[in-house]
C-alpha positions as a Python dict, from the first residue, in 0.01 Angstrom:
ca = {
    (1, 'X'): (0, 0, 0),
    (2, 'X'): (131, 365, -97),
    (3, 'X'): (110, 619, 202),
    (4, 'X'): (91, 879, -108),
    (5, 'X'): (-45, 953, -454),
    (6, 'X'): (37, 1093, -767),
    (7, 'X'): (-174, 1427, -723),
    (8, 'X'): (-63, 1496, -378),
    (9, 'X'): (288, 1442, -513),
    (10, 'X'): (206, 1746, -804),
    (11, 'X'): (25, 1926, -573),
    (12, 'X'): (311, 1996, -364),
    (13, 'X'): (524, 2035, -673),
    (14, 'X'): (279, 2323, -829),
    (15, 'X'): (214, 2484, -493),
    (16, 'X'): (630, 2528, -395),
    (17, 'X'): (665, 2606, -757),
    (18, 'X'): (908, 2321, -736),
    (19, 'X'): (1171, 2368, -980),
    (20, 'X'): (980, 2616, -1173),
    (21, 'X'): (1264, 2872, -1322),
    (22, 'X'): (1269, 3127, -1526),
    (23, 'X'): (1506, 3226, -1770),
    (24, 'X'): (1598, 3534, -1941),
    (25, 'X'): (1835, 3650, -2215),
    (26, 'X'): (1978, 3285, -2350),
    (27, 'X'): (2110, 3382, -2657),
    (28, 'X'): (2080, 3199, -2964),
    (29, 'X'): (2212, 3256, -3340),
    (30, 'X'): (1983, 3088, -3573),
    (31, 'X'): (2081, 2994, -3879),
    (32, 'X'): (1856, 2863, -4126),
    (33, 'X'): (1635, 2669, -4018),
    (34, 'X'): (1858, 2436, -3818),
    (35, 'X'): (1741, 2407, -3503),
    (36, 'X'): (1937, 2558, -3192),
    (37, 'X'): (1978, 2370, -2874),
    (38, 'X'): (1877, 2568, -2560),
    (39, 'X'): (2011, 2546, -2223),
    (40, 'X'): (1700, 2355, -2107),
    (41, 'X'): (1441, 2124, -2246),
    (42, 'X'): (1102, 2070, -2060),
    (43, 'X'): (985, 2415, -2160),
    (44, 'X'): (666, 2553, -2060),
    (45, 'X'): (496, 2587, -2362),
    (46, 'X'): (350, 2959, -2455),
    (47, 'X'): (620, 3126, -2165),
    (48, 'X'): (872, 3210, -2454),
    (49, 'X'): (953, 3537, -2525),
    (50, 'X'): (1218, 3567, -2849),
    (51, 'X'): (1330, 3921, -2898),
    (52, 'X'): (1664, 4147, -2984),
    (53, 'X'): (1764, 4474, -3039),
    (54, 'X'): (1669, 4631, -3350),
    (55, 'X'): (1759, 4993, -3317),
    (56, 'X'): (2084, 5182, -3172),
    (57, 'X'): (1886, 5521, -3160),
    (58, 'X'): (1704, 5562, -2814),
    (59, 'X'): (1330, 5662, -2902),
    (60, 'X'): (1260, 5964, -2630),
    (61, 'X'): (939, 6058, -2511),
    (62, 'X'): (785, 6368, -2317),
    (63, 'X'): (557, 6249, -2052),
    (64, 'X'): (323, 6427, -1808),
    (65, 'X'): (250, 6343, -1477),
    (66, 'X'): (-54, 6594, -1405),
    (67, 'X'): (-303, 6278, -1389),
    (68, 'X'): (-126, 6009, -1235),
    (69, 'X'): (208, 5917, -1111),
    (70, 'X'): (229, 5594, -1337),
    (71, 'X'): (316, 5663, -1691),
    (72, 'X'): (250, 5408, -2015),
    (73, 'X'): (506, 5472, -2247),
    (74, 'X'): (454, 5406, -2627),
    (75, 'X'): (662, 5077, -2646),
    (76, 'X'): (719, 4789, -2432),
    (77, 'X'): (976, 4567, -2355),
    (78, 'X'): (1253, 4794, -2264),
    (79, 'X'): (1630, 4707, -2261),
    (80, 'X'): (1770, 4753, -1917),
    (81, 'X'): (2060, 5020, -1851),
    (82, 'X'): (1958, 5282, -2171),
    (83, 'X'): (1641, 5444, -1978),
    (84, 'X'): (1739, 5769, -1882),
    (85, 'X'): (1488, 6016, -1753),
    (86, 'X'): (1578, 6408, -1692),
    (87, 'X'): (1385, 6720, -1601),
    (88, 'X'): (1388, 6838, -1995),
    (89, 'X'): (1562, 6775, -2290),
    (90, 'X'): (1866, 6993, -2205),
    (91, 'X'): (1934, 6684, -1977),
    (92, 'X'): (2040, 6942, -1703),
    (93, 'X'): (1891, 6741, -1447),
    (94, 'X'): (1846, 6371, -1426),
    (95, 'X'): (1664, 6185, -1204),
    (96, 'X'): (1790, 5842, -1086),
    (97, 'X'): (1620, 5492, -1107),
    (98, 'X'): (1446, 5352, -788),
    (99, 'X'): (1554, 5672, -573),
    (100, 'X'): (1299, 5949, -813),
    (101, 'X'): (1147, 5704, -1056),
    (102, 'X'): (1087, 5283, -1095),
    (103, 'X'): (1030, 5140, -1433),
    (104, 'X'): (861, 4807, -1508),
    (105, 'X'): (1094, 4712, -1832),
    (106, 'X'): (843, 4425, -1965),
    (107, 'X'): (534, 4645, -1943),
    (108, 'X'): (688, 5003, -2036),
    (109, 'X'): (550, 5126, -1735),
    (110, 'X'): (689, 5429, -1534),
    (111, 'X'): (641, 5544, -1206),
    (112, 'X'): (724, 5874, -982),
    (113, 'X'): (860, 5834, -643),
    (114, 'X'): (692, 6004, -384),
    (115, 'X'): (951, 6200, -174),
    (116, 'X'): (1223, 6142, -517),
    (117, 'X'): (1343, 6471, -683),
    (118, 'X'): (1083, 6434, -970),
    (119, 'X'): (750, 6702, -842),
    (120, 'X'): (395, 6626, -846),
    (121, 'X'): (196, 6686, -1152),
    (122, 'X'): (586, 6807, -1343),
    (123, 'X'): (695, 6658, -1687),
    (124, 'X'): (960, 6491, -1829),
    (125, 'X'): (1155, 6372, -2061),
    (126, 'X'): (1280, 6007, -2138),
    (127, 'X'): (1472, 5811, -2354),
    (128, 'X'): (1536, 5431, -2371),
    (129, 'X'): (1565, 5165, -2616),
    (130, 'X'): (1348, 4876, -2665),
    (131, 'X'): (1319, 4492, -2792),
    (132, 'X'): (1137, 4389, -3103),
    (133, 'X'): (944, 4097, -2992),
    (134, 'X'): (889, 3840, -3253),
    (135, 'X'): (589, 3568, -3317),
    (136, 'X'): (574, 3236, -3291),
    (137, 'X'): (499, 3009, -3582),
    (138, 'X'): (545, 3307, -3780),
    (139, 'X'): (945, 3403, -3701),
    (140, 'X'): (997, 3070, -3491),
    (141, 'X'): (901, 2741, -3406),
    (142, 'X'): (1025, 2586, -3034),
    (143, 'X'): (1020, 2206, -2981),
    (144, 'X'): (933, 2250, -2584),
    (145, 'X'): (970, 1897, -2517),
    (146, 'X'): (1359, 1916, -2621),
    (147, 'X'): (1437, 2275, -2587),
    (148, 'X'): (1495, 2369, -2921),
    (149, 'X'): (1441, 2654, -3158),
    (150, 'X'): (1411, 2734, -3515),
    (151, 'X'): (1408, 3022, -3711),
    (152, 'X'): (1142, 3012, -4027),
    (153, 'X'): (1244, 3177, -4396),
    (154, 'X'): (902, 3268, -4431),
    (155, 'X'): (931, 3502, -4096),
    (156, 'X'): (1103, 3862, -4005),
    (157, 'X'): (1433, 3660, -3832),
    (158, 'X'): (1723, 3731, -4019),
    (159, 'X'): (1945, 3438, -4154),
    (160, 'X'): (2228, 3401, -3890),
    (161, 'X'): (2083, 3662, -3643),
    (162, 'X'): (2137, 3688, -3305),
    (163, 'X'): (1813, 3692, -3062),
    (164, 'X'): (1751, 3663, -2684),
    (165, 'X'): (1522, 3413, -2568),
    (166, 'X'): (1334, 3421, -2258),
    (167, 'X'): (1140, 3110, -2103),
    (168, 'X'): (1022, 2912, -1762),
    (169, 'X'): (1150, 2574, -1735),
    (170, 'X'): (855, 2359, -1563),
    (171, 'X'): (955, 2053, -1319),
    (172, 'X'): (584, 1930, -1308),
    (173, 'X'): (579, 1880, -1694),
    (174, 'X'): (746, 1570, -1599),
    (175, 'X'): (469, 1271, -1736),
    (176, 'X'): (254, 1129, -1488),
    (177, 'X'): (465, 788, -1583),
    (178, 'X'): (766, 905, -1439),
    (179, 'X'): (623, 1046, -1142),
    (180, 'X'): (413, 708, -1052),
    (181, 'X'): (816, 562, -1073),
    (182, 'X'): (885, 767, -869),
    (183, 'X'): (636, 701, -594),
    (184, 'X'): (702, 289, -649),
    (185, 'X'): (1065, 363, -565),
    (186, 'X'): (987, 575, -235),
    (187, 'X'): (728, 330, -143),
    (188, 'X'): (1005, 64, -110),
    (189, 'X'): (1241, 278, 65),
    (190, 'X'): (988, 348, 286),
    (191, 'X'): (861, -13, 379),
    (192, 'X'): (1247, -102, 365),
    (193, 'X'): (1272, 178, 675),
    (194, 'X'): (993, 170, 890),
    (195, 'X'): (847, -116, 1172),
    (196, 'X'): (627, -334, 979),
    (197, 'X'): (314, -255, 1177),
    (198, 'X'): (302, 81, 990),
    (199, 'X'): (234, -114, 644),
    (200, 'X'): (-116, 11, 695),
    (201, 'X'): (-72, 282, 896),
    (202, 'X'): (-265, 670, 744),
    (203, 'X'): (-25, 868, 954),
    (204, 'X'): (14, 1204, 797),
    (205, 'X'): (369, 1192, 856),
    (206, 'X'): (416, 885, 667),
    (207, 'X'): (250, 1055, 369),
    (208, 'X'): (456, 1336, 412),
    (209, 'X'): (754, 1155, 413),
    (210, 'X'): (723, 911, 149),
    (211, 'X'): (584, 1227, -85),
    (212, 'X'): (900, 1407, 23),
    (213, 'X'): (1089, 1061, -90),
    (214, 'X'): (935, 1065, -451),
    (215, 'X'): (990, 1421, -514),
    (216, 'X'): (1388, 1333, -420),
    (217, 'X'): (1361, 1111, -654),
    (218, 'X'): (1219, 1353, -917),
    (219, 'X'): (1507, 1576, -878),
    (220, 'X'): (1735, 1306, -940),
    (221, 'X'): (1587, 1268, -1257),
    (222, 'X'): (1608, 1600, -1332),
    (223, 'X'): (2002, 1600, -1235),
    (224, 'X'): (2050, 1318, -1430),
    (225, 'X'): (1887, 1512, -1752),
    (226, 'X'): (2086, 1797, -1676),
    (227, 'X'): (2363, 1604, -1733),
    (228, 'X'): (2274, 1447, -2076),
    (229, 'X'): (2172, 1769, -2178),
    (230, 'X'): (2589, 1869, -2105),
    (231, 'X'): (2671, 1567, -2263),
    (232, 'X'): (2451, 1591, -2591),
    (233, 'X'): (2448, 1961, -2664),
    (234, 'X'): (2770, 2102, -2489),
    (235, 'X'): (2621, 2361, -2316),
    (236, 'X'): (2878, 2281, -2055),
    (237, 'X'): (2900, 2483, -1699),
    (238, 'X'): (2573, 2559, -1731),
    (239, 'X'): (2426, 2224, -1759),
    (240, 'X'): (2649, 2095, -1474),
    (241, 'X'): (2589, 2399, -1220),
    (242, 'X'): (2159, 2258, -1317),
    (243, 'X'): (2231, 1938, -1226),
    (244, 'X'): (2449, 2022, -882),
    (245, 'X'): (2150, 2239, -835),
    (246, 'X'): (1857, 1893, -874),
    (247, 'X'): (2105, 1725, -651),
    (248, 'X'): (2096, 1922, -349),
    (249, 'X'): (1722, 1977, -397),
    (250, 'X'): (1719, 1589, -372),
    (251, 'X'): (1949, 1569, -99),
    (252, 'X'): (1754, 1853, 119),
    (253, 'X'): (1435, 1670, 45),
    (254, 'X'): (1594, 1319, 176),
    (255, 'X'): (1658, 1432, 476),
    (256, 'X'): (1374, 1576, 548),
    (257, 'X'): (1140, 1271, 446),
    (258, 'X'): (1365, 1046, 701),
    (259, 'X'): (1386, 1256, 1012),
    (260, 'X'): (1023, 1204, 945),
    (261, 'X'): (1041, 829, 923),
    (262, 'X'): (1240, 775, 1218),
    (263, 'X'): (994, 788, 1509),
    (264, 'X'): (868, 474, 1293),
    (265, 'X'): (1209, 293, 1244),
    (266, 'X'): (1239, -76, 1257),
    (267, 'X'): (1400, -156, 1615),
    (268, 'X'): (1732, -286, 1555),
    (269, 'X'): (1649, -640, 1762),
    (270, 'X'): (1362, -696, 1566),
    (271, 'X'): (1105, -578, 1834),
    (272, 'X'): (844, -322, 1778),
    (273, 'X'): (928, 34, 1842),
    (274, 'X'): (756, 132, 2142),
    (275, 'X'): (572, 411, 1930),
    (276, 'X'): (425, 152, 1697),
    (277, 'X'): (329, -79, 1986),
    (278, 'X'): (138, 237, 2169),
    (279, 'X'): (-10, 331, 1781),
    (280, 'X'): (-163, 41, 1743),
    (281, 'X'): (-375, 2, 2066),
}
């Protein structure tokens, strides 16, 4: 009998975002329409954003703030570093990021600091660069499964160009096969561990533990891809530094699921533990 189940196993994974990262700025050339290898595979699909810089000329903007203190600004997805915001266009005064202004560089959205140098209801003047954002299935295609992305003739991606590719990488898009595994394998550490007269037992802490146990051995899976991802596609210190990374997840979650076990520990001479004899009254 399993002490857990394949939905409480994801449910803890989804609700501690377990393994759930996101990444930003993996370059890629694309050539043709050979696909490139990402850092990752697993990808969540619809999180990619593939974008680069298009112009070297910062587009600059006068904004008011006589109706709010939050400004839209004409474009989105700013490039970090060339925002500069000043007084006027003489650029005789300029204010300074996150002491008179902050600036949401996804959204294009800019705000005034109470109690920063910029006054209520003033205006201003800013400049900034920005990405182009391209489509998918138009410019590119992405194989989420193994990480990979194409450029297509048909789309606005230049042969050979350069682009930045932002994505999550999702641990719970592992296949309800592997995960079932998974629990089979903790199950048996966990009847290997404990007294006997806990086979049956529906102590929470059993569940705990043994859901702890299969999500261990999730991230071990995960190291282990990690690694053939190094192997296969070279992408080297990276790769490696993701798998060291499962690892100690896996470790950290180990230890936690047998401090749990131990109050129900096979005695060592074969006798029950006095906590399972007192349980089972």
């Amino acid at each position: 009998m399993g002490f857990t189940n394949i939905d409480l196993v994801k449910k803890h994974i989804l609700e501690h975002e377990l393994g759930t990262v996101g990444k930003e700025n993996i370059a890629c050339r694309l050539v043709g329409e050979v696909p490139f290898q990402l850092p990752h595979m697993l990808l969540v699909a619809g999180s990619e954003k593939v974008k680069a810089k298009e112009q070297n000329i910062p587009v600059s903007e006068a904004v008011s703030f006589a109706s709010s203190d939050a400004i839209q600004l004409a474009h989105q997805e700013l490039i970090p570093d060339t925002v500069v915001v000043a007084k006027d266009s003489s650029l005789g005064q300029i204010y300074s990021e996150n002491v008179d202004y902050s600036i949401h560089y996804d959204d294009g959205r800019l705000s005034r600091i109470p109690g920063g140098s910029i006054p209520e209801a003033s205006t201003a003047v800013i400049w900034y660069l920005y990405f182009r954002v391209y489509a998918g299935d138009a410019d590119y295609e992405i194989d989420y499964g193994k990480g990979q992305i194409k450029r297509l003739n048909s789309g606005d991606i230049e042969d050979g160009q350069w682009v930045l590719v932002d994505y999550t990488v999702e641990f719970a898009l592992l296949s309800d096969e592997v995960v079932e595994n998974a629990i089979r394998e903790a199950n048996q550490q966990v009847l290997h561990y404990i007294d006997t007269s806990y086979a049956n037992s529906v102590d929470q802490s059993l569940v705990t533990a043994e859901t702890y146990l299969a999500v261990s051995v999730l991230c071990n899976v995960k190291a282990m891809e990690a690694m053939t991802q190094n192997l296969a596609s070279g992408t080297g210190w990276q790769a490696h530094s993701i798998s060291l990374a499962w690892s100690k997840m896996s470790g950290v979650y180990r230890s936690q699921a047998y401090e749990l076990l131990d109050k129900f520990r096979k005695d060592p001479g074969g006798l029950c533990s006095p906590y399972a004899a007192k349980s089972t009254r």
